[in-house]
C-alpha positions in Angstrom: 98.0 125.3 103.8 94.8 123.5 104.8 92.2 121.9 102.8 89.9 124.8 103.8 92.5 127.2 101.9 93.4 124.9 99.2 89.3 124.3 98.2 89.4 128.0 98.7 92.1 128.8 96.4 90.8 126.1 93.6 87.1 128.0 93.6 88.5 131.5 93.5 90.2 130.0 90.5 87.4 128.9 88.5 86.8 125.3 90.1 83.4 124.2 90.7 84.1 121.6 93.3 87.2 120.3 94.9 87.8 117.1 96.9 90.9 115.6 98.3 92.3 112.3 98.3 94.6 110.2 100.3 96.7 108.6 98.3 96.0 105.1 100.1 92.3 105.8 99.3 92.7 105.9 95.7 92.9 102.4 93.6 93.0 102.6 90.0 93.9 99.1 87.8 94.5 100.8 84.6 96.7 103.6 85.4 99.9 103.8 86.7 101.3 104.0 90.9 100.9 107.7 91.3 104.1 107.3 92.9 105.9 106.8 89.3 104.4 110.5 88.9 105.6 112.0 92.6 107.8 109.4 94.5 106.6 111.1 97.2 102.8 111.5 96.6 100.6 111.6 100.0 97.5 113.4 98.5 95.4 114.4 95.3 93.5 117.4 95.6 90.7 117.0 92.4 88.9 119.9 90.8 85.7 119.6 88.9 84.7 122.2 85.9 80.9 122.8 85.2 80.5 122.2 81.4 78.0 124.8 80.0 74.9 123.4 79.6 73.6 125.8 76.4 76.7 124.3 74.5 76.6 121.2 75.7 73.3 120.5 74.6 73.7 122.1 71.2 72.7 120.3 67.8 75.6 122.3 66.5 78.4 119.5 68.2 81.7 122.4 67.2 79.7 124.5 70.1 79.6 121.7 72.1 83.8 121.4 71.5 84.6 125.1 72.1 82.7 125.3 75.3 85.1 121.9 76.1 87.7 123.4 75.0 87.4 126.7 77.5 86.5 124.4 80.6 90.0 122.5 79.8 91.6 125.7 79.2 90.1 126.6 82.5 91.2 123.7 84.2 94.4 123.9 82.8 95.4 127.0 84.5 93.7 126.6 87.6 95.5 123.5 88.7 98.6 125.1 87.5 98.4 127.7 90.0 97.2 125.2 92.7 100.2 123.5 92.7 102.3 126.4 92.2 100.4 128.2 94.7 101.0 124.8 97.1 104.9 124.4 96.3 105.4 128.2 97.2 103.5 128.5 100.7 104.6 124.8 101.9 107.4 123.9 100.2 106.5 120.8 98.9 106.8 119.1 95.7 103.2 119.4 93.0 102.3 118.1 90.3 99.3 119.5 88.2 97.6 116.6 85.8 95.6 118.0 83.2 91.8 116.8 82.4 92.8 115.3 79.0 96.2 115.3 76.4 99.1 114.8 76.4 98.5 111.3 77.5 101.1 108.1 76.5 100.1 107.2 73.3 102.4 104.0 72.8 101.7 100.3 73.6 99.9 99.0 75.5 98.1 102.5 76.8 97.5 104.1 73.1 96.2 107.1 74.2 93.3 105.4 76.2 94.5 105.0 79.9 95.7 108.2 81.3 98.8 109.1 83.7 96.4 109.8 86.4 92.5 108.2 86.4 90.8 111.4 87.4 87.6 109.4 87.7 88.7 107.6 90.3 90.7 110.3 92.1 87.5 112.0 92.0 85.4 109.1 93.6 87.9 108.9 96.5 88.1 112.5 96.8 83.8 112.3 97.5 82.7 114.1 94.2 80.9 111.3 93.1 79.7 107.6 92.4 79.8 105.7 89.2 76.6 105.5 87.0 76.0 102.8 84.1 77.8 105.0 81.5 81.3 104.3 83.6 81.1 108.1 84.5 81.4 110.1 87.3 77.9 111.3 88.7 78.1 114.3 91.6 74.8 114.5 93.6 74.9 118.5 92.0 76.9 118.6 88.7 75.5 115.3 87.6 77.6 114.2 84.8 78.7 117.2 83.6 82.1 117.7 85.2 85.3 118.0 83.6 87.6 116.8 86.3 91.6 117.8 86.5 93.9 117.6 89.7 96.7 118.4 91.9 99.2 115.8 93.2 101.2 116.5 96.1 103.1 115.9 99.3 100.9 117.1 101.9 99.2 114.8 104.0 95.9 115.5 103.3 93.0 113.2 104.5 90.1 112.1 102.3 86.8 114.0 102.2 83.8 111.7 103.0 82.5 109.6 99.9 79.2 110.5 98.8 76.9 107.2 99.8 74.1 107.6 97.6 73.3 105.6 94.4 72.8 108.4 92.3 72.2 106.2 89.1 68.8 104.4 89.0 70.0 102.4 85.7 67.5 104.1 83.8 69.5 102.6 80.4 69.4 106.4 78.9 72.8 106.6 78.5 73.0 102.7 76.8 69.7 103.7 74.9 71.1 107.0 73.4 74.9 105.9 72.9 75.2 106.2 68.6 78.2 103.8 68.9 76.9 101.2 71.1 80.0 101.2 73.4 78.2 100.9 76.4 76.1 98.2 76.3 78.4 95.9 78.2 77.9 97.0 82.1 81.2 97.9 83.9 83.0 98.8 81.1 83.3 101.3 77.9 84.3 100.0 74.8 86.9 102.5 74.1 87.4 101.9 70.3 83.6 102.0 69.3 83.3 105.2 71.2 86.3 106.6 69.5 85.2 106.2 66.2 81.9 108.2 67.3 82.9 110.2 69.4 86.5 111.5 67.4 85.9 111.0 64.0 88.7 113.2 62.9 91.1 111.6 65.3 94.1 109.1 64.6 92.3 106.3 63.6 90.0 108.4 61.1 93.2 110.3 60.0 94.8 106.9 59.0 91.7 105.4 57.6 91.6 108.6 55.2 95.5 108.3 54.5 94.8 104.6 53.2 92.1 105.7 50.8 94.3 108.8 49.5 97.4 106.4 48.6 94.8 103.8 46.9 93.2 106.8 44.7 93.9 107.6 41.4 95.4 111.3 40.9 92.2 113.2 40.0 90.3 111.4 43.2 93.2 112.6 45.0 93.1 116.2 44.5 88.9 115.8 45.4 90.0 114.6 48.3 92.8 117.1 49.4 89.6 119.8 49.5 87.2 117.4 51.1 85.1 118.7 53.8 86.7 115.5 55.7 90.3 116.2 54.8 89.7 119.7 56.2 88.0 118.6 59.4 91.5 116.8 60.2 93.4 119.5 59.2 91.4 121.6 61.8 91.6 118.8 64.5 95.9 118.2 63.7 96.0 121.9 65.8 92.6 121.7 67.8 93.7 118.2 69.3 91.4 115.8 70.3 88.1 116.7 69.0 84.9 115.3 70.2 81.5 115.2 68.2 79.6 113.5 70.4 78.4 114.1 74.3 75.2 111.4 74.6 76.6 110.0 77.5 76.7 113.1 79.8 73.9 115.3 77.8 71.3 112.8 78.3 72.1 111.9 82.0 69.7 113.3 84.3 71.2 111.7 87.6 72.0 114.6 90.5 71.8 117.3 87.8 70.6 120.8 89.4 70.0 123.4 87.0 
């Protein structure tokens, strides 16, 4: 297979874009060698996923998460079958990495580095430049690409990088961030995002087992049918839940509609 059949296969199966990588082109500080992943890695074919825009933009943030939560699903299968597809025609070793969990959520990573940076396979596989909000822009999708991908052992050269300065630092993204976690250029302050952005994740689901052990019985039981006690009930089988999408909703850098 070529890259003109992979990108062919990856659309056909729900992909928005895809871009390619050679390995030596990628460069990520935070992550680890792709080659602990596939000791013999040459390539990373990336796939982007549209978000849709009418749930993205909804007041009503649990629209927002189950329009997320098909594009992953999405995403999830279609790299799947990429590499399947890959290890059956060239009889090669794949490796699909999904756009978000299960990630390594020990020390020192916590859940907040993952396996694979798929923003920056994605910049060297030309879908994109980095804006002022740390994400990826494309000069079509804008910000609004969930990005998953393929790694394997073809040798596949990199697509050209896109050039352009796509961000014009208009602040919107610092201006319209609730949790401030941007504010710093070149970097996203992961725990003051978190608390915004997953309130019903691990650190809000330990924050609300302190104050249950420090109640008295009767506060207890008010709490066990809490609207909040239920919200991470719900989010113990959703995974991780966002509530918030400022960063990429407000963007208007290389967004077509």
């Amino acid at each position: 297979m070529d890259k003109a059949e992979i990108r062919k296969q990856g659309l056909e199966a729900g992909a928005d874009v895809v871009g390619f990588a050679a390995i030596e082109d990628y460069h990520s500080k935070k992550s680890p060698d792709p080659k602990t992943l596939l000791p013999g890695v040459r390539s990373i074919v990336v796939l982007g996923y549209r978000e849709v825009h009418g749930s993205l933009e909804s007041p009503n943030k649990r629209l927002s998460m189950m329009s997320r939560m098909g594009t992953m699903d999405l995403s999830k299968s279609g790299v799947y079958r990429l590499a399947k597809l890959i290890e059956d025609r060239c009889r090669v070793n794949a490796v699909p990495v999904l756009a978000s969990y299960p990630v390594d959520m020990g020390l020192p990573a916590m859940g907040l580095a993952g396996d694979l940076s798929l923003r920056h396979a994605a910049i060297a596989a030309g879908l994109g430049v980095f804006g002022r909000h740390n994400l990826v822009i494309h000069p079509r999708f804008g910000t609004r690409l969930v990005f998953a991908a393929v790694l394997t052992e073809l040798p596949l050269t990199s697509d050209h990088p896109v050039k352009d300065e796509l961000c014009d630092n208009c602040m919107l993204c610092v201006e319209n961030c609730p949790a401030r976690a941007l504010d710093t250029e070149g970097r996203t302050e992961d725990l003051k995002c978190l608390r915004v952005s997953q309130p019903y994740g691990i650190g809000g689901l330990i924050g609300f087992i302190r104050k249950l052990m420090k109640a008295k019985p009767e506060e207890q039981k008010a709490m066990l049918v809490s609207a909040e006690f239920m919200h991470l009930y719900q989010a113990s089988f959703i995974g991780f839940q966002y509530n918030c999408f400022e960063c990429m909703t407000c963007c208007p850098a290389g967004l077509e509609r």
